[in-house]
C-alpha angles and dihedrals in degrees: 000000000000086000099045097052090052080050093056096037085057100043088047076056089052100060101042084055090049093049091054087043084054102246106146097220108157091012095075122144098249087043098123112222115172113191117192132169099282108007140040122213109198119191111178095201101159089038086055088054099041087052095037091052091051104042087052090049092048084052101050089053097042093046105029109127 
């Protein structure tokens, strides 16, 4: 668990450094944000793809046999 947390906490400074680089992550046109009077309700949707096609890709080329 110890190992996974240290996973997550990387990749969340990823992606700060990526937004002052200006990379939009997290920011795409297709990310849903509802805003109403007293709450926000955020679904980055795009961003999920974007990170989901490249981790995928990363993975097939460090673990193809």
């Amino acid at each position: 668990m110890l190992i996974a947390g240290l996973v997550v906490a990387a990749l969340g400074a990823l992606l700060l450094i990526a937004q002052r680089v200006g990379i939009p992550l997290g920011r795409l046109p297709g990310d849903i944000v509802y805003r109403g009077r007293n709450t926000t309700v955020y679904f980055p949707l795009v961003t999920m793809l974007v990170l989901s096609l490249l981790a995928t890709l990363l993975l097939n080329l460090f673990f193809r046999r």
